[in-house]
N, C-alpha and C positions, 0 to 999 in steps of 0.2 A: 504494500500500500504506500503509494508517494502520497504526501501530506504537508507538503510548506512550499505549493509554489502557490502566486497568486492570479495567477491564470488559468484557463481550462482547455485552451487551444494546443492542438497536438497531443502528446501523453504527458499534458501538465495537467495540474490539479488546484482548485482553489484553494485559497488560504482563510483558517477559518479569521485573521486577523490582517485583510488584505491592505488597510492603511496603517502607519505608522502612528502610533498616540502620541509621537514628539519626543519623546526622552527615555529611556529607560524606567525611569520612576514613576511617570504618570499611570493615570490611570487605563486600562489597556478594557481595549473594546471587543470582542469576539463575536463572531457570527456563526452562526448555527441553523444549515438548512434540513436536516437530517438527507443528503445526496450526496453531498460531498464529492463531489463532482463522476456519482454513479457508483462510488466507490462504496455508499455506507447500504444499499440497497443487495449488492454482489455478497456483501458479509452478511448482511441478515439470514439472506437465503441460505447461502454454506452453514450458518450460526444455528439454524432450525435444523439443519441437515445433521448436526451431531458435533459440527466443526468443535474442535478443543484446543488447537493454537491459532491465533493471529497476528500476524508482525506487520506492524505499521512502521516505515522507514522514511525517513525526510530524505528527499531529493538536495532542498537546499532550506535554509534560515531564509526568510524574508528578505527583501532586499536592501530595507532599511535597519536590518541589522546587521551588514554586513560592510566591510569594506570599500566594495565598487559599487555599491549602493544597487548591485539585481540579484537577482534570484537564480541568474545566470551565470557564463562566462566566469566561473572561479570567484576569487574573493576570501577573506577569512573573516568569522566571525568577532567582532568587534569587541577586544576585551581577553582575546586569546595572546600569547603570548607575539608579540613584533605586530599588533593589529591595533591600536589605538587608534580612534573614534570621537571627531569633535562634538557627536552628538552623545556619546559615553559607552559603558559598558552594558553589552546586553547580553554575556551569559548566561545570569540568571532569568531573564524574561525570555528567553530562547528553551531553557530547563521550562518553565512557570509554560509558555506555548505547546510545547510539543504534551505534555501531561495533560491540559486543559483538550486538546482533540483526545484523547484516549476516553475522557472524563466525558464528553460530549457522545460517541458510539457509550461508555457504560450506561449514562443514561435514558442514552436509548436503546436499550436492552440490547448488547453486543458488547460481550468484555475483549477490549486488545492483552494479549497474557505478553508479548516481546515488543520493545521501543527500540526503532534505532534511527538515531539524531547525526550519522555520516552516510555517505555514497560515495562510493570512486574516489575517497578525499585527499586530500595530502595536506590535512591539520588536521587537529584533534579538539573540539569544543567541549564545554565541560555540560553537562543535563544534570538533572532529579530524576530517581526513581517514581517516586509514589508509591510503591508495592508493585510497579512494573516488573521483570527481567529486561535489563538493558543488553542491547546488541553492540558489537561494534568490531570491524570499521569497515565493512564492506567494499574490500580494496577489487581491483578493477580486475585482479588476478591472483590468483594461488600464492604466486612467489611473490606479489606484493605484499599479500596479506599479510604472511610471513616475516617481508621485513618489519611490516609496521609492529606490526607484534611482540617485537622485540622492546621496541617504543614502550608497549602496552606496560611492560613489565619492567620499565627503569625507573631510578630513584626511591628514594624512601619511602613514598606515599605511591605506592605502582597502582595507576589507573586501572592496569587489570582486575584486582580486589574488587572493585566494583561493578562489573560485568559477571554477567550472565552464560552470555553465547558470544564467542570469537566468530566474525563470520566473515565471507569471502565471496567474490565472485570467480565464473569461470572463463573470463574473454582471455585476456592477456596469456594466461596461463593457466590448464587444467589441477583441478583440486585430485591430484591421483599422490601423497604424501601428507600422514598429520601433520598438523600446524605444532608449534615448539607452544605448547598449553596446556596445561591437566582441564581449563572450561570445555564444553561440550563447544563442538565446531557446526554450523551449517554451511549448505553453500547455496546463498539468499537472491541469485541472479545467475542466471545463463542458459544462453539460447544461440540457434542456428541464422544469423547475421546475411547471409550472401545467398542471394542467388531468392527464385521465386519461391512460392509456396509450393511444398511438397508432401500432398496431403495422402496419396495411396503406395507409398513404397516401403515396404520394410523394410527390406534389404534390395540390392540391387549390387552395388560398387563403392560402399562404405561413405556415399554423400553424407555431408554434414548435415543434413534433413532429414536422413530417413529412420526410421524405427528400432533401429537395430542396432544404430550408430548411439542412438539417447537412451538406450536398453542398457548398453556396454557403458557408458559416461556416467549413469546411474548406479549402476553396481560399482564401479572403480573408486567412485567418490567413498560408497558407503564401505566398501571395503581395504583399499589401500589408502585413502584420505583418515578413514573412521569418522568420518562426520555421524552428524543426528538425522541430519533433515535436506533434501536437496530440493531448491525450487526453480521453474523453468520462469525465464520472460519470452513474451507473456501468454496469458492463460488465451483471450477470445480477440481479433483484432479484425477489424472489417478492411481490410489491405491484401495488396496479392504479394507481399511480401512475405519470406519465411521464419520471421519470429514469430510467429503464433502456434499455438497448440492446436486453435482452434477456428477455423477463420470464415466470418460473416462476413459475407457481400448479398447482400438485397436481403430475399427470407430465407436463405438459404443456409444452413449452419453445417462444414463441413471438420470432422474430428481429424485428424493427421494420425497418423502411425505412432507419432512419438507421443501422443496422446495416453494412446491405447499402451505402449511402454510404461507410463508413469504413471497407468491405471491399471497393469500387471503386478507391482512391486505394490503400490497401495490399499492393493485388493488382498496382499495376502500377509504381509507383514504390515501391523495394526500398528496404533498410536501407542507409546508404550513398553514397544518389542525392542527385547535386546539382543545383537546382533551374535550369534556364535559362531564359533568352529565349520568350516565348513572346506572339503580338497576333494580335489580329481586328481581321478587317477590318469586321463588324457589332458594335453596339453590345448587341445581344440576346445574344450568345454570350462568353460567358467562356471564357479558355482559360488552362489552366495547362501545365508540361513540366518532366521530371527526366531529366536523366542516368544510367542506372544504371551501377554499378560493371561490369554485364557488357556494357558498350557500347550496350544498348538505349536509344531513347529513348522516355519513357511521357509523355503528355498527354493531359489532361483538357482535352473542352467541355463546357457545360453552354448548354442549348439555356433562356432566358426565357423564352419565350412559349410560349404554350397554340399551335401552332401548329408543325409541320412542316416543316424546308426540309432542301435538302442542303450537307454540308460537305465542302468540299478540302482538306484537307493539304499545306502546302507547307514543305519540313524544306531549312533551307541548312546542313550539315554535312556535314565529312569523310567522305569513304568513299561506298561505293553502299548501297543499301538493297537487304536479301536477302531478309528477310521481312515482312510486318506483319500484326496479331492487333487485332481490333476486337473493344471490350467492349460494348455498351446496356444502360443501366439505365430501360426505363420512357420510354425514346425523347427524354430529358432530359440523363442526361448519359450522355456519350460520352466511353470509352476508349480509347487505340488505342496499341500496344505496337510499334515499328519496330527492327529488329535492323540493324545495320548489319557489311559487311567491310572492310577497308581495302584498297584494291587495290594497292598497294604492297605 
């Protein structure tokens, strides 16, 4: 969720605080349409749906708290370190804003449970919790994240303590290595950039589009990154462009392959689930596995090769196995859901 620009034109978002009240100290005006520029209608739905995390992420501070005085084109916030402000410091009303949107979806029945006050940055602003979990710093790329993180964690008073979730994106550089953090890692943006929309191919010739190719970037994260949580930009985009999951042009609503990939992993490892043990015996088949909270265990294979064989399942855990539920996706990757009892 982008959340602090003050426009709505393109993939901007309005501000709930789109004029400046003059100073830091004054009294500060908020606006509250419950739309939020489409944004607060999207979460309801999901919110009724069962939804249990939400992370709302600021693109940018206001433009009047910032340096170059937009919302755009870079800038630091006013008050951070080498950023002084004839108009003063607005750290703390920048913490006081970003809380107040959160405050604004709670009361309208929709809790944000993750905040995160950077994008693509290269400064570090200081926020409030509220009893949020705060995010941070959603670097442009894996190995940026990483440097910054380092950041995260110097000095005496390490900003890291603070945080919640270390989080990252994946343009510049893939999330396939943990970040140097014992906090839980996401990776809170990434998507297929070039080229048109490619909404029917799973596999073909390993395109950056296709289903097979965000099957594999999906499991890599979750298993050599160790992340928590991986999410695509973006979800529904009415353009014939290929960052969409999901893409509307007229009435028409067509799902993408890679959709159906991060509706494979979703569907079988729950909210919850912790990631275990999981090896092949061929070097063609990846396999990943989660714990779910209701004793299930869910694993993913993903079959390499343009080619056909058969897979055994061999599960060494407590209990018997009572049922098991096998997913195919396009005869590449393979789901398969095992319930277990305790016989005790």
């Amino acid at each position: 969720m982008g959340l602090a620009q003050a426009t709505a034109t393109s993939n901007f978002m309005n501000s709930i605080e789109p004029f400046t009240p003059g100073s830091p100290n004054a009294s500060h005006h908020y606006v509250w349409d419950r739309n939020d520029s489409g944004q607060f209608p999207l979460a309801q739905y999901a919110y009724d749906r069962g939804l249990m995390k939400l992370y709302g992420n600021a693109w940018s501070a206001p433009g009047y708290m910032k340096t170059n005085g937009d919302e755009n084109n870079g800038g630091l916030l006013c008050g951070v370190t080498n950023a002084s402000c004839e108009s003063g410091n607005w750290m703390q009303p920048y913490s006081n804003y970003l809380v107040q949107w959160a405050h604004f979806y709670k009361q309208s029945g929709v809790k944000v449970t993750n905040l995160g006050f950077l994008n693509e940055p290269k400064i570090h602003p200081g926020t409030g919790s509220d009893n949020l979990a705060i995010n941070c710093c959603d670097g442009i790329g894996w190995k940026e994240q990483e440097a910054m993180t380092a950041g995260l964690q110097a000095g005496p008073d390490p900003a890291e303590a603070y945080l919640d979730v270390v989080s990252g994106h994946g343009y510049n550089s893939v999330p396939d290595f943990p970040l140097t953090t014992m906090k839980r890692t996401w990776v809170t943006e990434w998507a297929g950039l070039s080229g048109g929309f490619t909404p029917y191919t799973f596999f073909a010739n390993g395109g950056s589009g296709e289903g097979m190719t965000w099957a594999r970037n999906i499991q890599v994260a979750l298993v050599d990154a160790n992340v928590s949580a991986v999410f695509y930009w973006i979800g529904g985009e009415n353009s014939t462009t290929d960052s969409g999951l999901i893409n509307m042009i007229g009435d028409e609503v067509i799902p993408s392959k890679r959709f159906w990939a991060f509706a494979q992993f979703s569907r079988l490892a729950r909210p919850g689930a912790r990631r275990v043990e999981a090896s092949s015996s061929s070097s063609l088949l990846y396999v990943s596995s989660f714990l779910n909270s209701d004793g299930s265990v869910a694993t993913q294979a993903m079959n390499n090769t343009t080619q056909a064989f058969e897979v055994t399942f061999k599960v060494h855990a407590a209990g018997h196995i009572h049922t098991a539920q096998p997913w195919v996706s396009k005869n590449v990757l393979v789901g398969i859901t095992l319930w277990y009892f305790d016989p005790c």
